[in-house]
N, CA, C and O atoms as CSV, one atom per row, in Angstrom:
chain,resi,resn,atom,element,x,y,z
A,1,UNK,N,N,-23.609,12.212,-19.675
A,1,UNK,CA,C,-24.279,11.388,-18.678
A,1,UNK,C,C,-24.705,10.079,-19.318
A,1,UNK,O,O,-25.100,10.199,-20.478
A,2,UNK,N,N,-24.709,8.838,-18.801
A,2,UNK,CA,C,-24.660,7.853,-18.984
A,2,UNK,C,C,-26.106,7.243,-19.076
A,2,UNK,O,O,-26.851,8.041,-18.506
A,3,UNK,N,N,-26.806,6.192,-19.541
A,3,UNK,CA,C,-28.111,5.546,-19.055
A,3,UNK,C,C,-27.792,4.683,-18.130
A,3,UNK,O,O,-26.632,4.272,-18.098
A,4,UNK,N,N,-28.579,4.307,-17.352
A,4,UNK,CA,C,-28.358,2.737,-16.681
A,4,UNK,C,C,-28.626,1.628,-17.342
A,4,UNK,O,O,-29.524,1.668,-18.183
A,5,UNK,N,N,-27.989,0.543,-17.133
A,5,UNK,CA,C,-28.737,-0.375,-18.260
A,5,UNK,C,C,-29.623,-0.820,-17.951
A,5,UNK,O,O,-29.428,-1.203,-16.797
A,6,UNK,N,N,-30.771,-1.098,-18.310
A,6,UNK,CA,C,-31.715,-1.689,-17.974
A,6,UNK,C,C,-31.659,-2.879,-17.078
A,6,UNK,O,O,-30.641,-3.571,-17.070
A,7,UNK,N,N,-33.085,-3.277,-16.028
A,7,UNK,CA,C,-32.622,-3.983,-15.695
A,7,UNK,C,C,-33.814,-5.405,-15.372
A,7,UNK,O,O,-34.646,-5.272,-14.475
A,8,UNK,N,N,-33.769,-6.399,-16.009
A,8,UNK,CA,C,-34.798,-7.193,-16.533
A,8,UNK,C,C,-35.431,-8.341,-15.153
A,8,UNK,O,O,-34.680,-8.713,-14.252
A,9,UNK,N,N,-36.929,-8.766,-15.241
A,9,UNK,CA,C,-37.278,-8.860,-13.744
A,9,UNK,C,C,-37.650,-10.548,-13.990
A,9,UNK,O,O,-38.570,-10.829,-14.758
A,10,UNK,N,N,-37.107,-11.312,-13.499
A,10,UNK,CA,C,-36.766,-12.427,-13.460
A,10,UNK,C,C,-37.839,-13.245,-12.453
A,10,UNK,O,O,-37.611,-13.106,-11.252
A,11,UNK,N,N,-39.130,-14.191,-12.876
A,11,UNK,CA,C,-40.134,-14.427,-11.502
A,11,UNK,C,C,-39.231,-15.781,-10.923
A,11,UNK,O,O,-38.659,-16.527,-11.718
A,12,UNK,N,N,-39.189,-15.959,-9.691
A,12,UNK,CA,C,-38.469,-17.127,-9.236
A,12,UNK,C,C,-39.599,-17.969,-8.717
A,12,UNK,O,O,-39.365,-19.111,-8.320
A,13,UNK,N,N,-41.309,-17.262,-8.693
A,13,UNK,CA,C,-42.187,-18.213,-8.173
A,13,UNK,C,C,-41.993,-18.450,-6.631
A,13,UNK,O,O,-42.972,-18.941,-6.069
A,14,UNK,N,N,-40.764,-18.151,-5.764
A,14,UNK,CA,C,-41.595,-18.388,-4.477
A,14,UNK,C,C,-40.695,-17.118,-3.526
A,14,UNK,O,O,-40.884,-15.964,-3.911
A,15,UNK,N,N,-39.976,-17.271,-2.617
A,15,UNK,CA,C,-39.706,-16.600,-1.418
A,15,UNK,C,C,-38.069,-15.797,-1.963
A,15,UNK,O,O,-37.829,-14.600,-2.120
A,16,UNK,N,N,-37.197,-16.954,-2.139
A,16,UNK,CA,C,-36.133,-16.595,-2.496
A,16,UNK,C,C,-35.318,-18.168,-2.902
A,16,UNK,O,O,-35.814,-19.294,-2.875
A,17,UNK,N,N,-33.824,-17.726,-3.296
A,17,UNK,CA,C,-33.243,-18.401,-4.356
A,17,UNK,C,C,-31.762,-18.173,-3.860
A,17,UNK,O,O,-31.342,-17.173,-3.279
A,18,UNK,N,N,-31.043,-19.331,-4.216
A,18,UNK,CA,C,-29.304,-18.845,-3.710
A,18,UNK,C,C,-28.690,-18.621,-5.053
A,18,UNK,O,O,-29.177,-18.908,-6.146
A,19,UNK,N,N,-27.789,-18.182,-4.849
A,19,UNK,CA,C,-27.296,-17.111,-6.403
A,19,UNK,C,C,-27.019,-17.633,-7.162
A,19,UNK,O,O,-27.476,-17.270,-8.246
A,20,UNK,N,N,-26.097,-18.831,-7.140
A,20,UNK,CA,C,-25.369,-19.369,-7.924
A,20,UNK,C,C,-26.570,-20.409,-8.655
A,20,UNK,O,O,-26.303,-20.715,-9.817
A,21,UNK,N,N,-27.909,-20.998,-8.064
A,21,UNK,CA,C,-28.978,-21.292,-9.035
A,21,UNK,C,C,-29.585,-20.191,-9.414
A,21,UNK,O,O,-30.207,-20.743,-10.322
A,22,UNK,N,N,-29.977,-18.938,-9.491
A,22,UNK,CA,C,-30.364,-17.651,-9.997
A,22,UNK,C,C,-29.530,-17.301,-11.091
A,22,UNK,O,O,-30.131,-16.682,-11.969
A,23,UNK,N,N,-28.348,-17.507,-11.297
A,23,UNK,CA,C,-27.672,-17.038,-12.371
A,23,UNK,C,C,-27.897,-18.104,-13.612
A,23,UNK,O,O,-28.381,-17.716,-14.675
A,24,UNK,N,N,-27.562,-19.293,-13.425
A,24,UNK,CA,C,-28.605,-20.121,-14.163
A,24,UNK,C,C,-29.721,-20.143,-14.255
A,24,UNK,O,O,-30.093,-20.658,-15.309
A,25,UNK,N,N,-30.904,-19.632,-13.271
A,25,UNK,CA,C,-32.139,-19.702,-13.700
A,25,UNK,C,C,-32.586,-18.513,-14.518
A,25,UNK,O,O,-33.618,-18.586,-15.185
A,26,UNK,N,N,-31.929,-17.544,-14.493
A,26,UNK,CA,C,-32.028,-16.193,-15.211
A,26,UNK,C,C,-30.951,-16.052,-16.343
A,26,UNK,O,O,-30.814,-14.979,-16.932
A,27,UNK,N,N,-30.390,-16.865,-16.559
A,27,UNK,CA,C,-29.802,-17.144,-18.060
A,27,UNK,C,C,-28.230,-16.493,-18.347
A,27,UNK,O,O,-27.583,-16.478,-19.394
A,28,UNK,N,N,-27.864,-15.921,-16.875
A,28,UNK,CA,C,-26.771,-15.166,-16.833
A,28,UNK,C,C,-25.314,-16.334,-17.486
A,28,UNK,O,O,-24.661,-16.218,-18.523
A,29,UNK,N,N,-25.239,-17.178,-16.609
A,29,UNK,CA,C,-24.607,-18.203,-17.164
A,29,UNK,C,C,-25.185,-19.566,-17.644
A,29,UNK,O,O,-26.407,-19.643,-17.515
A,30,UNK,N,N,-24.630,-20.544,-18.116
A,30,UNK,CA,C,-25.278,-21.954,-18.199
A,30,UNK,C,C,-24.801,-22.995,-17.780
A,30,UNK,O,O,-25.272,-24.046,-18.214
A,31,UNK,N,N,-23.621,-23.034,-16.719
A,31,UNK,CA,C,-23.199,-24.047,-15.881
A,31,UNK,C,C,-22.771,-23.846,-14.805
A,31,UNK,O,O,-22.243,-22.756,-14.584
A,32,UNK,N,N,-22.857,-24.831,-13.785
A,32,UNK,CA,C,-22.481,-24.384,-12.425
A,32,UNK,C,C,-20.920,-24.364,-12.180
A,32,UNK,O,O,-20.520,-23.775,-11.175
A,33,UNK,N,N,-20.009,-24.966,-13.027
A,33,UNK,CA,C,-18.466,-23.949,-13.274
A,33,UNK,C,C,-18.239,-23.065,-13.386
A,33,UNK,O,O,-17.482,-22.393,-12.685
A,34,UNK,N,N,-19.027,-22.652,-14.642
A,34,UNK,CA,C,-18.966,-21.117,-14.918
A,34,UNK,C,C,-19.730,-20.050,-13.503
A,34,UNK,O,O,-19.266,-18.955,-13.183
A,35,UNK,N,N,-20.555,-20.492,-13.054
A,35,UNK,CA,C,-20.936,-19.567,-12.307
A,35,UNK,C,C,-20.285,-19.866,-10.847
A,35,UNK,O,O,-20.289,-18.932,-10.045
A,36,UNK,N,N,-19.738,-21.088,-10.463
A,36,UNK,CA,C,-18.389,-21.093,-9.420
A,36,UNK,C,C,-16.753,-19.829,-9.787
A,36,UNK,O,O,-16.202,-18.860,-9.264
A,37,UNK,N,N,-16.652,-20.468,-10.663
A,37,UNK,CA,C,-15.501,-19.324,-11.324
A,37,UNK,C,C,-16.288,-17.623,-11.848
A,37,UNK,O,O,-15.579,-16.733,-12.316
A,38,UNK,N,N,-17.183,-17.524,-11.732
A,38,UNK,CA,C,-17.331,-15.866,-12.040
A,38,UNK,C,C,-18.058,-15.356,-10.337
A,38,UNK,O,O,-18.309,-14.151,-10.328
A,39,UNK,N,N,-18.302,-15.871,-9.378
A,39,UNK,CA,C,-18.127,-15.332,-8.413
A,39,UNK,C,C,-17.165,-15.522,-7.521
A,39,UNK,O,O,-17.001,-14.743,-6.582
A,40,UNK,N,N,-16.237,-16.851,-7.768
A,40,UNK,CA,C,-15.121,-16.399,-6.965
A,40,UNK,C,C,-13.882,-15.017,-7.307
A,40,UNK,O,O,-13.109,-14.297,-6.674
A,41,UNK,N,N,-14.185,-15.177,-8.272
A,41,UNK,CA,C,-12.869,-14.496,-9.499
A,41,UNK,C,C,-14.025,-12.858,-9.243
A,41,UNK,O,O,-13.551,-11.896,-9.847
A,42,UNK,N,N,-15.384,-12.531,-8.454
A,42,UNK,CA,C,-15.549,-11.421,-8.273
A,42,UNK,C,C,-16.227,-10.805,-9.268
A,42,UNK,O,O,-16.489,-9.631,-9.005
A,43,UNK,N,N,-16.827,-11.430,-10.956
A,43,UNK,CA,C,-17.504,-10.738,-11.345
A,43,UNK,C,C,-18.934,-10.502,-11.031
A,43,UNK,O,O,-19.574,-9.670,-11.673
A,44,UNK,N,N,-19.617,-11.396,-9.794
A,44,UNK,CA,C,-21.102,-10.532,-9.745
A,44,UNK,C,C,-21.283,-9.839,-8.868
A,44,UNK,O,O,-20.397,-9.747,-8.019
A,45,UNK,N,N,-22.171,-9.287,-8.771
A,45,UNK,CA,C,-22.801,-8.434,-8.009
A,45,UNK,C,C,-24.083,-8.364,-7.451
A,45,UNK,O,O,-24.950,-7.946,-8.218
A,46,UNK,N,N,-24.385,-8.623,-6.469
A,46,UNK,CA,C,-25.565,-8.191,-5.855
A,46,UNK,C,C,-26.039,-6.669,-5.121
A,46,UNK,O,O,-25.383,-6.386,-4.119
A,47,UNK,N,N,-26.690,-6.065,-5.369
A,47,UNK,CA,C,-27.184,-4.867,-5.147
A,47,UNK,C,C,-26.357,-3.950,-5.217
A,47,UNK,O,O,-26.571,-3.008,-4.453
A,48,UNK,N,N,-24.748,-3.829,-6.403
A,48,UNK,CA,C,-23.918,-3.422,-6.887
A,48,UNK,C,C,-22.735,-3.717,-5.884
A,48,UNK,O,O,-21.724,-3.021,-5.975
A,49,UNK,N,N,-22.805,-4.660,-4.984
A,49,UNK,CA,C,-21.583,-4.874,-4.351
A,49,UNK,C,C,-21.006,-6.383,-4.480
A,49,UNK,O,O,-21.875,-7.213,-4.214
A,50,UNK,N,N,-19.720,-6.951,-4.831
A,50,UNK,CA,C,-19.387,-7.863,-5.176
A,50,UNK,C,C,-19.790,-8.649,-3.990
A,50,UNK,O,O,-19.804,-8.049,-2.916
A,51,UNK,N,N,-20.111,-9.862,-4.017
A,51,UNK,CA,C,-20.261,-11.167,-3.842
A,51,UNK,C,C,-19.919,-12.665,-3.857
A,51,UNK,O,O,-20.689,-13.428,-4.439
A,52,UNK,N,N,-18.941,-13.081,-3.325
A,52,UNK,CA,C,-18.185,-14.164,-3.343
A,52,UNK,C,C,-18.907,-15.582,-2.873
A,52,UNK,O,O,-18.389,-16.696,-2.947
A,53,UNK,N,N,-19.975,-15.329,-2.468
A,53,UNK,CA,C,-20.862,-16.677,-2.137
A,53,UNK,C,C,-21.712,-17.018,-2.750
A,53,UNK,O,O,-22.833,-16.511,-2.718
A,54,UNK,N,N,-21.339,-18.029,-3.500
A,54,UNK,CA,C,-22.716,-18.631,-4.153
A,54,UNK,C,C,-23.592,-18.928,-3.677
A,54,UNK,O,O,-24.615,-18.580,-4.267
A,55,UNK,N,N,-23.765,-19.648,-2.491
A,55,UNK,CA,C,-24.804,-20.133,-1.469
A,55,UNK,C,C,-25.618,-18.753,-1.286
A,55,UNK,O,O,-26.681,-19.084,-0.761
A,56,UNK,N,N,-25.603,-17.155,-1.507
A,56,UNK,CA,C,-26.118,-16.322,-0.536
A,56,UNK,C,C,-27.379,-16.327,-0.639
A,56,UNK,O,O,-27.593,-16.437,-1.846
A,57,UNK,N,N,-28.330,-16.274,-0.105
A,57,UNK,CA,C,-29.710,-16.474,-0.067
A,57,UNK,C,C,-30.359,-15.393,-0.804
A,57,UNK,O,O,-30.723,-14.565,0.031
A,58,UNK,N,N,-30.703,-14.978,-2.107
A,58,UNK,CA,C,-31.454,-13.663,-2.378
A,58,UNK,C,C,-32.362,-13.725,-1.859
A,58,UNK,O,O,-32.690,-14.767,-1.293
A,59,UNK,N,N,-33.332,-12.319,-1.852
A,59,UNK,CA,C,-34.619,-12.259,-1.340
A,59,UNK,C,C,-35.036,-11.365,-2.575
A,59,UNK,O,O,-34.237,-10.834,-3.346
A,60,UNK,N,N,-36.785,-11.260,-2.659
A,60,UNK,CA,C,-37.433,-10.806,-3.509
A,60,UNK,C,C,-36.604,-9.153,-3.414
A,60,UNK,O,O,-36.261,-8.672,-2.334
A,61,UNK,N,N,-36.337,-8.298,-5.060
A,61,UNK,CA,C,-36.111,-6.860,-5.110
A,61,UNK,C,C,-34.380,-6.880,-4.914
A,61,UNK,O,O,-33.622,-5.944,-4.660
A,62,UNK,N,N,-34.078,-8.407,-5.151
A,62,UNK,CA,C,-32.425,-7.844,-4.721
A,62,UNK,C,C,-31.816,-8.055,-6.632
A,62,UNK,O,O,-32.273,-8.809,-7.490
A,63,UNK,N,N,-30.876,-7.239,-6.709
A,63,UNK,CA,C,-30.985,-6.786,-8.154
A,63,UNK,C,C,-28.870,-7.539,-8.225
A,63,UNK,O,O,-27.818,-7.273,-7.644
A,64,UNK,N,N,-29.362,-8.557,-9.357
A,64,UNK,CA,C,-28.120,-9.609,-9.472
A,64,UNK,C,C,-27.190,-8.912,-10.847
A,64,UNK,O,O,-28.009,-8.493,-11.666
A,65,UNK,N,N,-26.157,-8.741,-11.188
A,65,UNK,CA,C,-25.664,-8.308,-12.470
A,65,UNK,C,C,-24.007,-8.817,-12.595
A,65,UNK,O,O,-23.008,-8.642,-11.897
A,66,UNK,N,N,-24.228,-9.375,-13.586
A,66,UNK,CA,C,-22.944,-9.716,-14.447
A,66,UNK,C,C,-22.971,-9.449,-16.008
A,66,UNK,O,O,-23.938,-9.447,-16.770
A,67,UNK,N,N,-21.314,-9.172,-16.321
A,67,UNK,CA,C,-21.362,-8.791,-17.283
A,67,UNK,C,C,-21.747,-7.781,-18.299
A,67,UNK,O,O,-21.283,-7.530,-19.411
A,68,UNK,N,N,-22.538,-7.368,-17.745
A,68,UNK,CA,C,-23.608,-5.781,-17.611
A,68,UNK,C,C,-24.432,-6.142,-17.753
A,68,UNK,O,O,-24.750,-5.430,-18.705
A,69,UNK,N,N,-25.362,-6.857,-17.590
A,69,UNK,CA,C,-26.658,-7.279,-17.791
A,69,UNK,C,C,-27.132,-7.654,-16.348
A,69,UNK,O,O,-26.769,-8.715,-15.841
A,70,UNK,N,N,-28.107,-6.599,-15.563
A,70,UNK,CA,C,-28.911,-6.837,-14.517
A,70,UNK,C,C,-29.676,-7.117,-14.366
A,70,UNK,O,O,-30.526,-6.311,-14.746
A,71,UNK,N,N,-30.407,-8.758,-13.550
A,71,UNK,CA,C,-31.803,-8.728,-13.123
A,71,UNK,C,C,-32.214,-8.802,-11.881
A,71,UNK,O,O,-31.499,-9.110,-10.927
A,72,UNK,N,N,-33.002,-8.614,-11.853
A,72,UNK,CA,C,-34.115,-8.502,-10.484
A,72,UNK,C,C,-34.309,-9.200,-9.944
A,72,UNK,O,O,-35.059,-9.785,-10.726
A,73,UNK,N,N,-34.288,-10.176,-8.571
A,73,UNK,CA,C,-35.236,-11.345,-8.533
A,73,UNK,C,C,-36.836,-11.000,-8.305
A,73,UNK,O,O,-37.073,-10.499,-7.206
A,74,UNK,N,N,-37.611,-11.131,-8.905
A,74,UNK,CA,C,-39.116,-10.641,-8.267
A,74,UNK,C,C,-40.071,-12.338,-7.783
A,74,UNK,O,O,-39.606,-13.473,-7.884
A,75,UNK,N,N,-41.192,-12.019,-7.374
A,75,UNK,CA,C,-41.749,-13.054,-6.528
A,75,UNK,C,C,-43.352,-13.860,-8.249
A,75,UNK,O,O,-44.109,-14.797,-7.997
């Protein structure tokens, strides 16, 4: 049996956040190329289901992961 990987809780300070600035603001990637090309090409995930829109609006408790490394957005 496997662990889960942990999964680290990221404050965004207000309501919610669109993904493709969340992955930069949570350190997943560090440019907005890179994070255009890793959700079109299908590597993230939001609440373990792939995600092709960068624009998507998170809301507080929605849990973002690439690469294997998951975070949280919290408030």
């Amino acid at each position: 049996m496997t662990t889960p990987d942990p999964i680290d809780d990221i404050p965004i300070g207000g309501e919610g956040i669109r993904l493709g600035q969340f992955l930069k603001f949570a350190g997943l990637l560090d440019s907005g190329g890179d994070v255009k090309e890793a959700i079109i090409d299908g590597f993230v995930t939001v609440n373990g289901e792939v995600d092709r829109r960068r624009g998507r609006q998170l809301q507080l408790g929605d849990v973002v992961t690439f690469d294997g490394r998951s975070v949280r957005v919290c408030p």
